[in-house]
C-alpha positions as CSV (number, residue, x, y, z in Angstrom):
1,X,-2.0,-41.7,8.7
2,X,-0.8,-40.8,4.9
3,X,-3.8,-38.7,4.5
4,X,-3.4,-36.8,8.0
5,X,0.1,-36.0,6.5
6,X,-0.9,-35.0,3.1
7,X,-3.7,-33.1,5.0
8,X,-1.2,-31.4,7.7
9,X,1.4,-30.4,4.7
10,X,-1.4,-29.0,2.3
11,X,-2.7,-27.0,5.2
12,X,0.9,-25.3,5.6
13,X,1.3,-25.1,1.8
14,X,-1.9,-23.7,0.3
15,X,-1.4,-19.9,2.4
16,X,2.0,-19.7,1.0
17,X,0.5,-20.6,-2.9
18,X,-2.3,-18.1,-1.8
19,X,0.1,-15.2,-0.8
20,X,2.4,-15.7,-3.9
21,X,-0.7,-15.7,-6.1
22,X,-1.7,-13.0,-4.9
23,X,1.4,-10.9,-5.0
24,X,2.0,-12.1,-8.7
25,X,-1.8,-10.2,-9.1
26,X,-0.8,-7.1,-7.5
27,X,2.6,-7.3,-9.9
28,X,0.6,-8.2,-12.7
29,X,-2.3,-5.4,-12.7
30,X,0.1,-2.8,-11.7
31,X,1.7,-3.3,-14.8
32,X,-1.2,-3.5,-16.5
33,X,-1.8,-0.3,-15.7
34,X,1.3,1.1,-17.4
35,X,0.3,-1.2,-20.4
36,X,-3.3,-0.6,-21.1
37,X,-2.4,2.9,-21.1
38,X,0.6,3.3,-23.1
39,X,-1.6,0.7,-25.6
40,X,-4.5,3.6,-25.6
41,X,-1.8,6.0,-26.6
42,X,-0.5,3.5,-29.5
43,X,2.9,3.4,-28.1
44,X,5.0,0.5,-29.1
45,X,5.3,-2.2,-26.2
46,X,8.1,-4.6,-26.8
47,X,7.5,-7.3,-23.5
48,X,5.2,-7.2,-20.9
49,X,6.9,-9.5,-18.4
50,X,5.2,-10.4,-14.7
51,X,7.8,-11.2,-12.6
52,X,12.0,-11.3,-12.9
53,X,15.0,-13.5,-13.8
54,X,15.0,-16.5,-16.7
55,X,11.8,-16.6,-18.4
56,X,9.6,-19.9,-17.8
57,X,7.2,-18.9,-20.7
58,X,6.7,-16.7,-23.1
59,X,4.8,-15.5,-26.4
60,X,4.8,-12.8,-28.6
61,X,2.1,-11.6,-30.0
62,X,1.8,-8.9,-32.6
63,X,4.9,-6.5,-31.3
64,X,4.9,-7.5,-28.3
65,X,6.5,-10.6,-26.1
66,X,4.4,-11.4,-23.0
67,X,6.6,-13.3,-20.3
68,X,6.0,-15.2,-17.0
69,X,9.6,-15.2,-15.5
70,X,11.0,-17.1,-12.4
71,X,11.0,-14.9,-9.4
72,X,7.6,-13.6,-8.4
73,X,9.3,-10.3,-6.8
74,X,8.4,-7.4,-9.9
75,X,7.7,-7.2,-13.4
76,X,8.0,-4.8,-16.0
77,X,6.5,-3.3,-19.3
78,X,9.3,-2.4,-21.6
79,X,8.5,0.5,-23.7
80,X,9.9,1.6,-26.9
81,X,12.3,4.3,-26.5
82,X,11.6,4.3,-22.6
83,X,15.4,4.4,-21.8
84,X,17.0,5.3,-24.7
85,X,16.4,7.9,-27.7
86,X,14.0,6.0,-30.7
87,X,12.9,7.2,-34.1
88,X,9.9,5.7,-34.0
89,X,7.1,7.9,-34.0
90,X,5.4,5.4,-31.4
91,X,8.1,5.4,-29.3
92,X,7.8,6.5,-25.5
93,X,10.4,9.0,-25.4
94,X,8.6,10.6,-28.5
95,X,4.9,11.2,-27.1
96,X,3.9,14.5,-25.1
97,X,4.7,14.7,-21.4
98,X,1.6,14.7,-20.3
99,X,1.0,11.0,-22.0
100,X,3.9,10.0,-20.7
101,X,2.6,11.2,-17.2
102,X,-0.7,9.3,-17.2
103,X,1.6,6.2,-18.7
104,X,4.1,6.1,-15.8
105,X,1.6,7.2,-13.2
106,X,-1.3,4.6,-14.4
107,X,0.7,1.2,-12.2
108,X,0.1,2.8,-9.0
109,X,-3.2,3.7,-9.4
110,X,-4.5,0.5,-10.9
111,X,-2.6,-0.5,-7.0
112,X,-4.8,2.0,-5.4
113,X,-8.4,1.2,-7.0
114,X,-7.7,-2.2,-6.5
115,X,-6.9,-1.8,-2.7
116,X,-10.0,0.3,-2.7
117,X,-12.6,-2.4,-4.3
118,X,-10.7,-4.6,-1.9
119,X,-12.2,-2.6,1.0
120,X,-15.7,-2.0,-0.2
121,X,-15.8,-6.3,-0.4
122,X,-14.4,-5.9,2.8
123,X,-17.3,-3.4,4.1
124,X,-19.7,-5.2,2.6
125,X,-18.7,-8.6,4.7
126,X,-19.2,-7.0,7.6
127,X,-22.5,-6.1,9.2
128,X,-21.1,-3.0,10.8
129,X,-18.2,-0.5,10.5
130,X,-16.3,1.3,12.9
131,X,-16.8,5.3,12.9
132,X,-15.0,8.5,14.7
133,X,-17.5,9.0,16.9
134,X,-16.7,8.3,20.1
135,X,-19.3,5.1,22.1
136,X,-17.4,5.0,25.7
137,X,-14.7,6.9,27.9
138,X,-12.5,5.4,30.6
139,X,-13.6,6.6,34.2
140,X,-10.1,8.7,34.0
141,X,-10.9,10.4,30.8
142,X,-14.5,11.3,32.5
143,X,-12.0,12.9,35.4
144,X,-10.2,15.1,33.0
145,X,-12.1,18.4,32.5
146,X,-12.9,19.4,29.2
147,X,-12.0,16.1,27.9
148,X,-13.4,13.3,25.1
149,X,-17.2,12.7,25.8
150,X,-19.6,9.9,24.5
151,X,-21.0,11.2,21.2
152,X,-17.8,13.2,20.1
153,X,-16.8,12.8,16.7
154,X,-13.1,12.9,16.5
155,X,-11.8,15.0,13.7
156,X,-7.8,15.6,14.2
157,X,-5.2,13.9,16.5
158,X,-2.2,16.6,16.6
159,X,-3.0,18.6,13.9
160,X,-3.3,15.4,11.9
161,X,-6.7,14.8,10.3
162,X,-8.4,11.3,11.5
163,X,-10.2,9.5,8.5
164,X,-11.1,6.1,10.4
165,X,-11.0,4.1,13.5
166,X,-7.5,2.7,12.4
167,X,-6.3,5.6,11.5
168,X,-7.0,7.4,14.6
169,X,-5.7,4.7,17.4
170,X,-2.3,4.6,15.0
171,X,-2.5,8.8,15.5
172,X,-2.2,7.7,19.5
173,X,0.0,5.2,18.8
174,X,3.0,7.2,17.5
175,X,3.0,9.9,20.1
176,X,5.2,9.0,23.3
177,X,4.4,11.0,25.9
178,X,0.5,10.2,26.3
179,X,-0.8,13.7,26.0
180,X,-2.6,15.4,22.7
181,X,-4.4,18.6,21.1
182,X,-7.7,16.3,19.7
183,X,-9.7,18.3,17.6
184,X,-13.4,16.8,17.8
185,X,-17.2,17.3,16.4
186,X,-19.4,18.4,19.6
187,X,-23.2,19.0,18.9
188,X,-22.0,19.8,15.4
189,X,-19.3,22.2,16.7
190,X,-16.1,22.5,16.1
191,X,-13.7,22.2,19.6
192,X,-10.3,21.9,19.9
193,X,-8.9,19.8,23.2
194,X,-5.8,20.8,24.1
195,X,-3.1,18.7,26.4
196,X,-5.6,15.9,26.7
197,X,-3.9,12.7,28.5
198,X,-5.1,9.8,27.0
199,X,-3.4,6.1,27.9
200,X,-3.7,3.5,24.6
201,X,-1.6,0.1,25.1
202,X,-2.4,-1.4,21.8
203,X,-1.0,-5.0,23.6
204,X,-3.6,-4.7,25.5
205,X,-5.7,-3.3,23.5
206,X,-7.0,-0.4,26.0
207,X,-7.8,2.9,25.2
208,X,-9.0,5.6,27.6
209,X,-11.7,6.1,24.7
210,X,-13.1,4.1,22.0
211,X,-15.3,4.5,19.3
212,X,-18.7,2.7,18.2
213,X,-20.0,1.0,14.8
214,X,-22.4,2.3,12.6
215,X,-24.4,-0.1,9.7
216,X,-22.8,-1.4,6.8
217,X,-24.9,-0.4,3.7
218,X,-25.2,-0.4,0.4
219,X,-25.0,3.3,0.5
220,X,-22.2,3.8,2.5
221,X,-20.2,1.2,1.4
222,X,-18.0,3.0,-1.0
223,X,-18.0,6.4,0.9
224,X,-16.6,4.3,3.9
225,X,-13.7,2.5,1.8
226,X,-13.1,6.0,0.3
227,X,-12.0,6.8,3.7
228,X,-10.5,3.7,4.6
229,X,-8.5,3.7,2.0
230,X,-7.2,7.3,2.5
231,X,-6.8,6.0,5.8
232,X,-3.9,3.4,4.5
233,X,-2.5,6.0,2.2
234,X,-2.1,7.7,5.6
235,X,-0.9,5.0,7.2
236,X,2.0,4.3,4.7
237,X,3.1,8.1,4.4
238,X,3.7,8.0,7.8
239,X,5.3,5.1,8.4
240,X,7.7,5.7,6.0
241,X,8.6,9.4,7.6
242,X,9.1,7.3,10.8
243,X,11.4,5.7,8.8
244,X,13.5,8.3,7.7
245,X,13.1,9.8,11.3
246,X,14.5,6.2,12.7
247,X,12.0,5.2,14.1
248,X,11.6,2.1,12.4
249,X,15.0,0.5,11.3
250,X,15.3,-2.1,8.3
251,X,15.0,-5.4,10.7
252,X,11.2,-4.1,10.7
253,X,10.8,-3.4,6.4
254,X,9.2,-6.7,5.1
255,X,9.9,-7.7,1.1
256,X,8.5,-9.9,-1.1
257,X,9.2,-13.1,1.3
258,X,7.9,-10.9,4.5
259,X,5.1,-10.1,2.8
260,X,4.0,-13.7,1.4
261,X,4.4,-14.8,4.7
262,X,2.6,-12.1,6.2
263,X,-0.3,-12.9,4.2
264,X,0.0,-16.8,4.3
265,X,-0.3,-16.8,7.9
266,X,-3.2,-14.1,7.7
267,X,-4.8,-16.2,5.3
268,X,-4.4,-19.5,7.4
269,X,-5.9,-17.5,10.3
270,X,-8.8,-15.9,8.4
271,X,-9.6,-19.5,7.3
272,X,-9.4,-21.1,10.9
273,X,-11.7,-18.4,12.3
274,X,-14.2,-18.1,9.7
275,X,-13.9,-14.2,9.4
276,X,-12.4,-13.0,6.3
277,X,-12.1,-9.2,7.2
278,X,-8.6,-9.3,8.6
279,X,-7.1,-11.3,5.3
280,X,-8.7,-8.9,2.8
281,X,-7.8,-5.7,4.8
282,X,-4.3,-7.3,4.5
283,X,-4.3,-7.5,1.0
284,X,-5.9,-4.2,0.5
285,X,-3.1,-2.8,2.2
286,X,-0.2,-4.2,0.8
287,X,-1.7,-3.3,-2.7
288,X,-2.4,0.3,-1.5
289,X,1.1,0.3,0.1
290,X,3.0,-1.3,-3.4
291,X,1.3,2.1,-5.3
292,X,2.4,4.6,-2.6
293,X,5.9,3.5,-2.6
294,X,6.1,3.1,-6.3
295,X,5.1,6.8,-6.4
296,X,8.6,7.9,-3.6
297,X,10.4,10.2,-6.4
298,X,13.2,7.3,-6.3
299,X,15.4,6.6,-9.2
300,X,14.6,3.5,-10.6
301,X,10.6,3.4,-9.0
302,X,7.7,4.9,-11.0
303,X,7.8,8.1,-8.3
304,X,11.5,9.0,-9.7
305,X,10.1,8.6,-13.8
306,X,7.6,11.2,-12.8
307,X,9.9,13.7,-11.2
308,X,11.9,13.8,-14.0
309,X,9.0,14.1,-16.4
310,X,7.6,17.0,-14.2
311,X,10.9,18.6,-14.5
312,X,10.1,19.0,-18.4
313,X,7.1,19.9,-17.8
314,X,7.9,22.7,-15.6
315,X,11.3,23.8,-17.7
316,X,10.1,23.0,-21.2
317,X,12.9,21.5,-21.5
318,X,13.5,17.2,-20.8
319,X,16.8,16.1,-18.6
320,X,19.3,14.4,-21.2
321,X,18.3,11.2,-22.0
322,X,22.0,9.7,-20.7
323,X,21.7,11.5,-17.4
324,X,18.2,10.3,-16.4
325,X,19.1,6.8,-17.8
326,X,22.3,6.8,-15.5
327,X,20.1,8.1,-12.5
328,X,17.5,5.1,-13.1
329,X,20.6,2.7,-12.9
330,X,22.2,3.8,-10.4
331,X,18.8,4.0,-8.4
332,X,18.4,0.0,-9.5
333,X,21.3,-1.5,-8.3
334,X,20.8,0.3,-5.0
335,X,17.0,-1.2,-5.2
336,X,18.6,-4.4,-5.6
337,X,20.9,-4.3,-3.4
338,X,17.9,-3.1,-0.6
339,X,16.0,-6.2,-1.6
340,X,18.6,-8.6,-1.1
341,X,19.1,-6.6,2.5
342,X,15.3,-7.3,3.0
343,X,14.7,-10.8,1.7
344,X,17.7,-11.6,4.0
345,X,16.3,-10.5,6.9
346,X,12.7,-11.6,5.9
347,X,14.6,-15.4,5.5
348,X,15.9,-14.9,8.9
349,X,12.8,-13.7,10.4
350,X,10.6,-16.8,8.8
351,X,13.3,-19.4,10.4
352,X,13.2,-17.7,14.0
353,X,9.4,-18.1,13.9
């Protein structure tokens, strides 16, 4: 009976250990990125810290104190001269623009690669991946004239250009009143389809057309998680101008806790059904997703560093160093403030369930 217990409590416990692993790895590498790059330009790195709050351990090294601190919700590579004025010739604030570009820049797209290797182990799992071309039409949609045929390849949805099978049923998915200009591939020519209705109930999962599956290989591997992961870049972008638009309010952003339970449940899932495709295309997501946002020109996120470096760039001139370190503040306490609005909710979402 002890070991049923043990059994039923290590079962609940080991996605949530997963998930926060996990996170801490998409924290750590995106750091990495700013840190193996500011460490090719010799620039003086005084802590590279993986997550926030009291430190639990910690070692310097050479110059520079590596930390492990309590909350697994960020990190940080602190930077000579980053956010305030140094002498030192190896000080951030004292290299070229450009290096300080690529340094700044670098966290996201360790974030990116990684959700892109993700998705070519992903591929490579399955036997088959889902295409644009089109393998079946509804009985209605063979009643509309001029409308999606068998063999179509579908290239646009609204003007919007379709990189995958997700990316094209989330195209349908945002449009309200069931009718679209579908730009598609027909006997290798170009047509465009205009006022096409079309019914999708992702509930249900019907769609009035749906596309087939071509064979994974080790040649098309990488092309296809080229375009799946442009497909989640996609994805993001637009769900955040949903966001600003209203469509999505913040009871539906997730934070660190939404996410680790996101994936801990996933994870349990993946594990109960023997497929593994739905966890990783999790992960690659949320990795993908953490570099996309960190690039939003935003005070305090990498995205508002970058503005302001451009801004020199473009002027010849950099924004005083007091101004821009004000802006970053500000922007953080807001941040901070945001997160405790989203861990909230993600607490009271978690004790609903």
């Amino acid at each position: 009976m002890l070991s049923v217990s043990i059994g039923a409590i290590w079962g609940k416990v080991w996605p949530i250990l997963f998930a926060i692993l996990f996170f801490g790895v998409i924290i750590a590498l995106h750091e990495f990125g700013h840190f193996i790059t500011a460490k090719i330009f010799k620039i003086q790195i005084n802590e590279y810290s993986i997550g926030m709050g009291p430190a639990i351990l910690k070692k310097k090294k050479g110059e520079t104190q590596y930390s492990w601190r309590l909350f697994p919700i960020g990190g940080y590579v602190s930077m000579e001269g980053e956010d305030e004025e140094s002498e030192n010739p190896r000080a951030f604030n004292n290299q070229k623009a450009w290096k300080r570009f690529i340094v700044v820049a670098a966290g996201a797209t360790v974030n990116i690669i990684l959700g892109l290797l993700l998705t070519c182990v992903m591929l490579a799992a399955d036997k088959d991946m889902p295409t644009r071309v089109v393998s079946d039409v509804s009985d209605a949609m063979m009643e509309v004239e001029d409308g999606i045929r068998p063999g179509d390849e579908v290239l646009r949805i609204n003007n919007s250009k379709v990189f995958s099978a997700r990316d094209l049923y989330y195209g349908l998915f945002r449009e309200s009143d069931g009718v679209y200009d579908i730009q598609i591939k027909r006997d290798g020519e170009k047509i465009l389809l205009k006022d096409i209705p079309v019914t999708y109930d992702a509930e249900q999962g019907f769609c009035d057309f749906v596309v087939g599956y071509k064979k994974t290989t080790a040649l098309n591997i990488l092309p296809g998680a080229v375009t799946q992961t442009a497909s989640m870049t996609k994805l993001v972008w637009l769900s955040l101008i949903d966001m600003v638009r209203g469509r999505y309010g913040l009871k539906d952003l997730s934070g660190p806790v939404g996410t680790i339970g996101i994936v801990a449940e996933t994870a349990s899932d993946a594990i109960q059904a023997s497929n593994y495709s739905g966890i990783i295309f999790i992960l690659a997501f949320i990795t993908v997703n953490i570099g996309i946002v960190n690039l939003l020109p935003l005070p305090a996120l990498d995205g508002g560093r970058l503005l302001f470096i451009l801004i020199e760039m473009i002027f010849r001139k950099p924004v005083p160093k007091k101004f821009e370190a004000w802006v970053h503040a500000a922007g953080f306490v807001l941040l901070i403030g945001l997160m405790i609005l989203i861990t909230f909710n993600d607490i009271v979402n978690l004790i609903r369930k």
